[in-house]
C-alpha positions in Angstrom: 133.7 241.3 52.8 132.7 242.0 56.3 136.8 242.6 57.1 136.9 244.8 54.5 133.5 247.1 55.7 135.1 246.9 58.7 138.2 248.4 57.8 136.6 251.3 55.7 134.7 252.2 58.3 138.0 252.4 60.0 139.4 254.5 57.6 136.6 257.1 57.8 136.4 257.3 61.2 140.3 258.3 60.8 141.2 255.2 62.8 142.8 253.7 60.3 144.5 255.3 56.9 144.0 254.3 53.6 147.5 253.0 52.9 147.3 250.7 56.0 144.0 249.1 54.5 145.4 248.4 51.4 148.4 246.5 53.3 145.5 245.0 55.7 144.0 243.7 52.8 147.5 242.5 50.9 148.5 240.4 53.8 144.8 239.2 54.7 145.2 237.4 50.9 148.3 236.1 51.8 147.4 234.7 55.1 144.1 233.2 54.0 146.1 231.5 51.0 148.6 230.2 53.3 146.4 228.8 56.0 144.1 227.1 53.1 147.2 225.6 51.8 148.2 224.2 55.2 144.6 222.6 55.8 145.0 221.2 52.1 148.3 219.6 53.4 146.9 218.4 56.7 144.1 216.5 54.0 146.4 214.8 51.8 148.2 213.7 54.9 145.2 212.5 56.4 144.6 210.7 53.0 148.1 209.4 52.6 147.5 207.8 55.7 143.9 205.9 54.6 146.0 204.8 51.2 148.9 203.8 53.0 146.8 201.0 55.3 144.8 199.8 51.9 147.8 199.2 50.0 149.0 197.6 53.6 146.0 195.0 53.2 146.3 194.2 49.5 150.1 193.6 49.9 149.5 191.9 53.1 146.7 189.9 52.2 147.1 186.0 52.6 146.6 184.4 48.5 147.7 181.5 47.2 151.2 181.1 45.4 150.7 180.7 42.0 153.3 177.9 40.8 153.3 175.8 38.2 151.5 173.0 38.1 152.6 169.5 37.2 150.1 169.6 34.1 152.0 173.1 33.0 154.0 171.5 30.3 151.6 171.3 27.3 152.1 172.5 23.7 149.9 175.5 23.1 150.0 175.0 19.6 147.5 171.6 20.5 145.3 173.2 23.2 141.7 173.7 20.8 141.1 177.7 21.8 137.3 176.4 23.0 136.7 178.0 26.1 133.9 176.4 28.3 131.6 177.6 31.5 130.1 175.3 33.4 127.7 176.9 36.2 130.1 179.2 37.3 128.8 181.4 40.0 130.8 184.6 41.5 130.6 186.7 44.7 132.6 188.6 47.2 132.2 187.9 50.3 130.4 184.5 51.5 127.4 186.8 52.6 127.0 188.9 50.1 124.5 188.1 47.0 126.3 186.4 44.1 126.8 189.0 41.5 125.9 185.8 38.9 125.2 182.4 39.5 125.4 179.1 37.2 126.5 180.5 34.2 127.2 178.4 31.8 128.7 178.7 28.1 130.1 177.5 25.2 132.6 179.6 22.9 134.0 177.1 20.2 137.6 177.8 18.9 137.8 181.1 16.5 134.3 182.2 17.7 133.4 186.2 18.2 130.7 186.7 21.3 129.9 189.6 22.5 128.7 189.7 26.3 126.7 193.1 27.1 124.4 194.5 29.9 123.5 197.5 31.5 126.3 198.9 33.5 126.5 197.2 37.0 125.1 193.7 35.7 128.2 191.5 36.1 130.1 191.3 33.1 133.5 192.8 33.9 133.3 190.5 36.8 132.3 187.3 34.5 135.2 188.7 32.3 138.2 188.7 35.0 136.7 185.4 36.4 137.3 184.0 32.3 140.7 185.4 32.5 141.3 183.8 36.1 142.0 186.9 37.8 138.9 185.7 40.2 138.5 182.5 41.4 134.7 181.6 40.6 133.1 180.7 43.6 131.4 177.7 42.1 131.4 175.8 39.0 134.7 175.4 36.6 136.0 176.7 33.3 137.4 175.0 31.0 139.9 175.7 28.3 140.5 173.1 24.9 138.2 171.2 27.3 140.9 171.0 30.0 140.0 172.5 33.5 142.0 175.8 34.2 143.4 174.1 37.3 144.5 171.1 35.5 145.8 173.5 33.1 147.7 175.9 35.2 147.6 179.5 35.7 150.9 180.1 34.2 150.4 177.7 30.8 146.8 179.8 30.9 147.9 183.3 30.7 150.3 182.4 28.0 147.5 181.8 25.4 145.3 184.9 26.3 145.6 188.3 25.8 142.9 191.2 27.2 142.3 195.0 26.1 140.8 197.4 29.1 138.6 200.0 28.5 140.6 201.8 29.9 144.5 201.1 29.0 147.1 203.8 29.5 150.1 204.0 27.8 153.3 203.7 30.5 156.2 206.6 30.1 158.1 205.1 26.5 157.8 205.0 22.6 155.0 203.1 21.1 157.3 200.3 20.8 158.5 199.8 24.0 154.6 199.5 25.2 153.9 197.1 22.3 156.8 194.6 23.5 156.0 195.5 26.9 159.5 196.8 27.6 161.0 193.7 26.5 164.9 193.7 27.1 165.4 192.6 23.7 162.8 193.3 21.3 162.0 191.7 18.1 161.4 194.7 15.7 160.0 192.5 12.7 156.9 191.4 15.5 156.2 194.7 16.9 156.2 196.6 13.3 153.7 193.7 12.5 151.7 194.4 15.5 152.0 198.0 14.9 150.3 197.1 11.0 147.5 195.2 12.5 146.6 198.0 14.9 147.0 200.5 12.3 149.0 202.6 14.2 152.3 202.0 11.8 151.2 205.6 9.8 149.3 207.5 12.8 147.7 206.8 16.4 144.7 204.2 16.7 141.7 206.2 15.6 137.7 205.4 15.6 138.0 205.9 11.4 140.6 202.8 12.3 138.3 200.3 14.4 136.9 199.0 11.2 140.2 198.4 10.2 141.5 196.8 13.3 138.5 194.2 13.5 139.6 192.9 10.3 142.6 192.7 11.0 141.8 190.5 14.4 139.1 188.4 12.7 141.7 187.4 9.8 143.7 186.0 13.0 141.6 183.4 14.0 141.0 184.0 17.2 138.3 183.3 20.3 137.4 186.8 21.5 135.4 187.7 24.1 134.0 191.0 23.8 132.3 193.4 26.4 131.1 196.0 24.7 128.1 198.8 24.6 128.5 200.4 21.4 126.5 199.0 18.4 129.6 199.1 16.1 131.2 196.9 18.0 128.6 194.3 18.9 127.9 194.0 15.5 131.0 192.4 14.4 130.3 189.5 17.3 129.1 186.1 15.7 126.2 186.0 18.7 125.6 188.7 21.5 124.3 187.2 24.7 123.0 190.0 27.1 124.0 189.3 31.4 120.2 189.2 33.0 120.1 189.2 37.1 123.0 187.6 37.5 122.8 185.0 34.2 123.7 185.0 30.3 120.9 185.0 28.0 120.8 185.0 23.9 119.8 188.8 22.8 116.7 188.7 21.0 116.5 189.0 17.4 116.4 192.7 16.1 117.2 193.6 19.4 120.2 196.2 18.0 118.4 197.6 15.4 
C-alpha cells in the first residue's frame, strides 16, 4: 500500500505517468510472487535437510536382527490364542518416567477387551508393546502361555493381525490391498474377506460396523480393542480403563 501511495503521488506530481504505474504495479506482483516463492524453496530445502538426518538415524540406528529362533517351528493351529501380561512396564529413555508400569493381564482365548483412556494415557504404547513392536522395558508377555521370546518374533506375527486408526489404502484395487499385493492371490480368500468386511457390495461404512463386528465375533478370535467411541466399547466382553500408568476394571454403568 505505501508503494502504491507512493507512486500516485508520483503520478500527480507528473513524475510518473499513469501507464508506467500500472506496469510498476504489474511487475511489483510478479516480483513479490517470485521472491516469496524462492524463500518457500530455501524452506523446504532447509526442511529436506532436517528430514534427511532423521531418516539417517532411524535407518542407521543399531537394533537387533530379528531371526528366527530355535523355538520358531511350532504349529499355530496348537498355540491356545490366551495372551498374558505379567508386570510389564514401558518407557523411552532410561530417564524418562515410565509411560506404565507392572501391568499385568489376562485375555483368555476368543475373549473381546477393550482398553480405553483419555488420550495421552498409554494405551497405543501398551498396544504396540502387545504386538512386539516395543520391547517392554520390564516384565514378559506371554502367548498360549509361551514367552514371546521363546516363541519368536517371526512365529508371533504370523498369528496376529492389527487395524490403525488411521490405515490408508496404498495406490491399487481393493484387492490388491486386501492380499497385500500378494504375487499370486487367492481370489476365493480375498472375496471372503471382502464379505466379512462388507465391502463386497460398496465401501466399509459406519451403517456397516454393526455388521463387521459380527462378522469378527463369529470368528473366534482374541481382540484387543482401543477404542473411545461407546459403540464400539460396547461390543467388548470387559473394558478396563489405563489409570497413571496402570489397567483398571471400568466401573459398572460407567458408559451409560
Amino acid at each position: 500500500m505505501l508503494i502504491v501511495w507512493l507512486a500516485a503521488h508520483a503520478v500527480l506530481d507528473k513524475s510518473f505517468t499513469a501507464g508506467m504505474l500500472f506496469a510498476f504495479v504489474a511487475y511489483r506482483e510478479q516480483f513479490s510472487t517470485r521472491i516469496a516463492g524462492l524463500i518457500d524453496k530455501a524452506t523446504e530445502l532447509a526442511m529436506l535437510r532436517l528430514h534427511g538426518e532423521r531418516v539417517a538415524d532411524i535407518v542407521m540406528h543399531e537394533r537387533e536382527a530379528e531371526t528366527p529362533h530355535e523355538h520358531d517351528e511350532v504349529d499355530l493351529q496348537r498355540v491356545p490364542p490366551s495372551i498374558e501380561l505379567r508386570d510389564v512396564s514401558f518407557r523411552y529413555p532410561p530417564t524418562e518416567p515410565f509411560v506404565f508400569e507392572n501391568v499385568s493381564l489376562k485375555i483368555a482365548a476368543g475373549e473381546c477387551v477393550a482398553i480405553t483412556d483419555a488420550s495421552g494415557g498409554g494405551k497405543t504404547t501398551l498396544v504396540k508393546v502387545m504386538l512386539g513392536l516395543l520391547k517392554p522395558s520390564q516384565g514378559e508377555i506371554l502367548v498360549g502361555g509361551t514367552p514371546v521370546q521363546r516363541l519368536g518374533l517371526t512365529t508371533y506375527r504370523q498369528m496376529i493381525g492389527t487395524v490403525m486408526q488411521s490405515d490408508r489404502l496404498f495406490s491399487g484395487s481393493l484387492a490388491d490391498n486386501t492380499c497385500f499385493f500378494d504375487p499370486m492371490p487367492d481370489m476365493e480368500r480375498i472375496e471372503a474377506c471382502a464379505r466379512l468386511a462388507s465391502i463386497d457390495k460398496e465401501i466399509l461404512d459406519m451403517l456397516n460396523e454393526r455388521n463387521v463386528n459380527d462378522a469378527v465375533k463369529a470368528m473366534q478370535l482374541t481382540r484387543v480393542l482401543v477404542a473411545h467411541r461407546p459403540e464400539t466399547i460396547a461390543m467388548a466382553d470387559r473394558v478396563l480403563v489405563m489409570e497413571r500408568g496402570r489397567l483398571v476394571p471400568q466401573a459398572a454403568g460407567a458408559m451409560s
